[in-house]
Wavefront OBJ file of the C-alpha trace (Angstrom):
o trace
v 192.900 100.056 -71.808
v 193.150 101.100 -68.440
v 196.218 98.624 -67.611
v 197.834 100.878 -70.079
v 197.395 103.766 -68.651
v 197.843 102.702 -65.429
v 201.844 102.189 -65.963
v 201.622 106.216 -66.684
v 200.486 107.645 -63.459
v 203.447 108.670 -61.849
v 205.410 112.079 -61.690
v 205.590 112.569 -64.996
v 201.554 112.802 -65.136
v 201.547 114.615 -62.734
v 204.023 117.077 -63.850
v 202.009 117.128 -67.261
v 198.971 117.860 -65.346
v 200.149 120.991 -63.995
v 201.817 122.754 -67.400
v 198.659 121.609 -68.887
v 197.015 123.520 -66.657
v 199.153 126.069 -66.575
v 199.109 126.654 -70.081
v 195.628 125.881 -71.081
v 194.297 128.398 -68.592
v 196.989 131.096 -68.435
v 199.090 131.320 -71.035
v 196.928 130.235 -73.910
v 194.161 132.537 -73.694
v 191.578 130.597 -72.708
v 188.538 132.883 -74.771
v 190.475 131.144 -77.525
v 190.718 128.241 -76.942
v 188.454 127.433 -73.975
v 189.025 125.987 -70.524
v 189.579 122.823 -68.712
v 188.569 122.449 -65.067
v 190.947 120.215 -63.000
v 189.051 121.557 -60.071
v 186.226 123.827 -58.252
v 187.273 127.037 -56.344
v 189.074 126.578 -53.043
v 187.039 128.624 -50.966
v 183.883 126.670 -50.231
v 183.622 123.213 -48.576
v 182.175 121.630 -51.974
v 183.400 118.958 -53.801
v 181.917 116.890 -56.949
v 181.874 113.132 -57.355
v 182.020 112.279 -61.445
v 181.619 108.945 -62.752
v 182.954 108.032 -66.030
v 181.953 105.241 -68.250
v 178.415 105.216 -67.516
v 175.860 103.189 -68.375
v 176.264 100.096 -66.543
v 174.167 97.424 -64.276
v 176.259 99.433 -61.137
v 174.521 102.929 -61.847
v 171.395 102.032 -60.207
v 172.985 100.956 -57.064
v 174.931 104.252 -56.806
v 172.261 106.031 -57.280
v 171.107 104.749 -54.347
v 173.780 105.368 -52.312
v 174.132 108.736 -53.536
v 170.241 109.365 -52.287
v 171.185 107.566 -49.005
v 173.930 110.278 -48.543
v 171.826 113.048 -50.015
v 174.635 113.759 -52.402
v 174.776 114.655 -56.000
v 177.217 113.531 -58.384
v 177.815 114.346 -62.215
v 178.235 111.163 -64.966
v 180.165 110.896 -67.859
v 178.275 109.050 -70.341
v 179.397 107.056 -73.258
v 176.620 107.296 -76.283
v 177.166 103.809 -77.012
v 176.095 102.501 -74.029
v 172.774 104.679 -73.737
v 170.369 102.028 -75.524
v 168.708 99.978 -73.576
v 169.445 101.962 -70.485
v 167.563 105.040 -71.468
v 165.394 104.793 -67.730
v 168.417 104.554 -66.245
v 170.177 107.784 -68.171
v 166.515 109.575 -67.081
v 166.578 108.325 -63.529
v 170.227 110.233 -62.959
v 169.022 113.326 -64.149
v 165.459 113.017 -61.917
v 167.451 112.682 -58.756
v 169.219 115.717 -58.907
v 172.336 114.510 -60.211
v 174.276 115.718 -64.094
v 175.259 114.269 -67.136
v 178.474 114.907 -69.099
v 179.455 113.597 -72.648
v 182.135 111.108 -73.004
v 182.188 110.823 -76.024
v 180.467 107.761 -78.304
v 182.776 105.110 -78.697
v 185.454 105.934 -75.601
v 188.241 106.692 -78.342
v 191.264 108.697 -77.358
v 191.530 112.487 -79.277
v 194.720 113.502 -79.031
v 195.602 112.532 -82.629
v 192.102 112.500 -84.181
v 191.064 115.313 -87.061
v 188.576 117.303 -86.171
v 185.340 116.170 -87.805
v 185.958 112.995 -85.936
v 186.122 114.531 -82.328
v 182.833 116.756 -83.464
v 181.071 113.531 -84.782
v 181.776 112.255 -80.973
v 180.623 114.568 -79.245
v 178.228 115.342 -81.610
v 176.296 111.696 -81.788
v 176.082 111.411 -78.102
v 174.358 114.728 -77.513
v 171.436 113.690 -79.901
v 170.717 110.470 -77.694
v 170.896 113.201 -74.584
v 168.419 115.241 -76.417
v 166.141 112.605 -77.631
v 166.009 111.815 -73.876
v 165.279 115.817 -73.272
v 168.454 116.155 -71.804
v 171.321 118.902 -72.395
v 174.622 119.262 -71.074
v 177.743 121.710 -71.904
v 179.815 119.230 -69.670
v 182.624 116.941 -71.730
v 185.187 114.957 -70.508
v 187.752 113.138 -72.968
v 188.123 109.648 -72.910
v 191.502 108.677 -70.537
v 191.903 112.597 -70.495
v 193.738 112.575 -73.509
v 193.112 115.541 -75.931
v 195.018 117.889 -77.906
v 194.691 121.022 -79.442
v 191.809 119.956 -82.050
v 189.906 118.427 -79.224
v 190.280 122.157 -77.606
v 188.970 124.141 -80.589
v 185.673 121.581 -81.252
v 185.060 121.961 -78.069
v 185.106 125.624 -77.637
v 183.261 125.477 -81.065
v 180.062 123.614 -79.211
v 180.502 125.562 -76.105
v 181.942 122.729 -74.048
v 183.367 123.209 -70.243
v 185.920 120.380 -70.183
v 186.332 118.219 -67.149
v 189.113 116.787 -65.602
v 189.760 115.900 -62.155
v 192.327 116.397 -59.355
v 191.397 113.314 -57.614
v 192.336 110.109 -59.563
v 190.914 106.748 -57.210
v 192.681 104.786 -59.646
v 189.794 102.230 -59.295
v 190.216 100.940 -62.644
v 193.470 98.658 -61.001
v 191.258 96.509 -59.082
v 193.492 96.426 -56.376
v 190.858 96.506 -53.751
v 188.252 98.657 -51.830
v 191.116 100.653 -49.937
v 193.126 101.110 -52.263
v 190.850 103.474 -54.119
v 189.398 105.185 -51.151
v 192.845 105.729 -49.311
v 193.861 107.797 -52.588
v 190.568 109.579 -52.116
v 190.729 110.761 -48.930
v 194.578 111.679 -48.773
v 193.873 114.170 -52.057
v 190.574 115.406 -51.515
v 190.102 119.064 -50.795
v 188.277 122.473 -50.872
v 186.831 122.465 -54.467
v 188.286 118.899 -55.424
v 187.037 116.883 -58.474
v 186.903 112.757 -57.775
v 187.128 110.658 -60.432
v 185.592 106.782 -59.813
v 184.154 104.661 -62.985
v 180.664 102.634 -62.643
v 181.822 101.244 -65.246
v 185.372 100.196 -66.761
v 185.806 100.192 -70.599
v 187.720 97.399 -72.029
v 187.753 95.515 -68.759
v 183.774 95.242 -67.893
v 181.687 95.784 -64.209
v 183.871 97.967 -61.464
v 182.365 95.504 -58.564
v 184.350 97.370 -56.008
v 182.544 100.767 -56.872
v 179.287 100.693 -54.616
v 181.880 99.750 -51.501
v 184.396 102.682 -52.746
v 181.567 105.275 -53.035
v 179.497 103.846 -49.280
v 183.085 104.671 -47.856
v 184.338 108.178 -49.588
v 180.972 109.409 -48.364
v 180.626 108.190 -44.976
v 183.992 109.620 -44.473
v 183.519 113.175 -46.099
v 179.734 113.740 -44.999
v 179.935 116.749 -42.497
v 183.136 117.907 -44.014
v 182.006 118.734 -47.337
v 179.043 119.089 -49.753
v 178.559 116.469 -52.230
v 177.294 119.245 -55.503
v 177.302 118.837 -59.515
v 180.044 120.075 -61.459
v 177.990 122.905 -62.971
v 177.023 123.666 -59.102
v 180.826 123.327 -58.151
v 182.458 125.687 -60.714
v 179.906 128.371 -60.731
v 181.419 129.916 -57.773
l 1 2 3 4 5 6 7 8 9 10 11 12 13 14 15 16 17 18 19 20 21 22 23 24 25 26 27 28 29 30 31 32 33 34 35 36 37 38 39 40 41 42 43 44 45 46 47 48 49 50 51 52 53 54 55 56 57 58 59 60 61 62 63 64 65 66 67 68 69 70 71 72 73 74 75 76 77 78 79 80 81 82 83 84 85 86 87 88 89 90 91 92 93 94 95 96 97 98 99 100 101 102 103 104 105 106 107 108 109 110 111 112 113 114 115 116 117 118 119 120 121 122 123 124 125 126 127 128 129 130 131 132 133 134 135 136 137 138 139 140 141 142 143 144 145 146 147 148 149 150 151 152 153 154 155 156 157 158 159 160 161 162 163 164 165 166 167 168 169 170 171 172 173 174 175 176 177 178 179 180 181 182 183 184 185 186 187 188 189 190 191 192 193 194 195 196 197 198 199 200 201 202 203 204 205 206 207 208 209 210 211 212 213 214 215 216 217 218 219 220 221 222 223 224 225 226 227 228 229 230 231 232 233
C-alpha cells in the first residue's frame, strides 16, 4: 500500500497539500465543514511526534524511548489491531502520551459513502471507550479523504490530523533516510509523521533507531507535546 503511494510524493502532493489547505481552512468555511491541522502554531518551540498504524510489537520499545527523552507523542490507532494489545493501548495513554482514531480497517475515504466512514470511525471509538479512553483526534488512512469524510467528521466533532513532516519511513530505505527528511522540515509548530507499524508491509524495524535519532537531535531545541497540547495555542 505504501509502495503505492510512495510513487506520489512529489510536487504535485505537495502542491495538493497546500490548496487543500488553503481551501479547507479559508475558503470553505471551516464551522461548516470542520478543520484539518497540517500543523501547530509557529510561535512556540513545540512540535508533536504522531505515529500511525499502531498497535504493533515496536510500540513498547518507543514508548520507552519516548520516556528516556521525556517526550510525548500522539498515536494513530487502527481498531483492528487493538485486541490482544489492550495493555499496550492503556500503557500509551498512562505515560502521558494521546491516542487518535485511524480508522478500523486502514481503508482509504475519499470515495466511500458516508455510513461507511461513520461505521469507521465509529467501531474504533467503542474499543477506545471500553478501554476508558476518548479522543476527538482522527487521522485518515494515507491522508486520503474527501468531502464526506469532512462532514462525518465534523458530525462526531473530530479535529483532523495531518502532518507537515512526512519521514517517508514506510520506503525502507534506511535509518537516514527518514531522519534526514525529519530534520531538514521540522519547525516551529511542525507535525512528524513516523509509523510503528506499516500496513500491508508488516514491522517498521528501522523505527526505534529513527525516533533515538530525531530526538537526540531536537532535544533542547524543541518540546516534544501531544497534538491536543500542540494546537491549543
Amino acid at each position: 500500500m505504501y509502495r503505492d503511494i510512495d510513487k506520489k510524493i512529489k510536487l504535485k502532493t505537495i502542491i495538493l497539500y497546500f490548496f487543500m489547505e488553503l481551501l479547507l481552512n479559508y475558503l470553505l468555511l471551516p464551522e461548516k465543514l470542520g478543520k484539518i491541522y497540517f500543523h501547530g502554531p509557529r510561535k512556540n518551540k513545540k512540535i508533536a511526534i504522531t505515529f500511525d498504524d499502531s498497535l504493533s510489537e515496536e510500540t513498547l520499545k518507543v514508548l520507552k524511548i519516548l520516556k528516556k527523552y521525556k517526550a510525548k507523542a500522539t498515536f494513530f490507532i487502527e481498531g483492528k489491531r487493538i485486541l490482544g494489545k489492550e495493555n499496550i493501548l492503556r500503557g500509551i495513554v498512562k505515560q502521558g502520551n494521546e491516542i487518535g482514531n485511524h480508522t478500523f480497517n486502514h481503508k482509504r475515504l475519499i470515495f466511500k459513502n458516508r455510513k461507511f466512514i461513520k461505521s469507521e470511525i465509529i467501531r474504533t471509538d467503542k474499543l477506545f471507550e471500553k478501554n476508558k479512553i476518548k479522543t476527538n483526534l482522527f487521522r485518515p488512512p494515507c491522508y486520503s479523504l474527501g468531502l464526506n469524510c469532512l462532514r462525518v467528521c465534523k458530525d462526531l466533532k473530530k479535529k483532523i490530523i495531518f502532518s507537515d513532516v512526512i519521514s517517508q519511513d514506510w520506503k525502507l530505505k534506511g535509518v537516514d533516510y527518514s531522519v534526514n527528511i525529519v530534520l531538514s522540515k521540522v519547525k516551529k509548530g511542525s507535525i512528524i509523521n513516523l509509523h510503528d507499524y506499516l500496513e500491508g508491509i508488516g514491522r517498521n524495524k528501522d523505527i526505534l533507531e529513527i525516533l533515538e535519532k530525531i530526538l537526540e537531535k531536537l532535544q533542547g531545541n524543541y518540546k516534544f507535546v501531544t497534538i491536543s497540547n500542540l494546537i491549543k495555542d
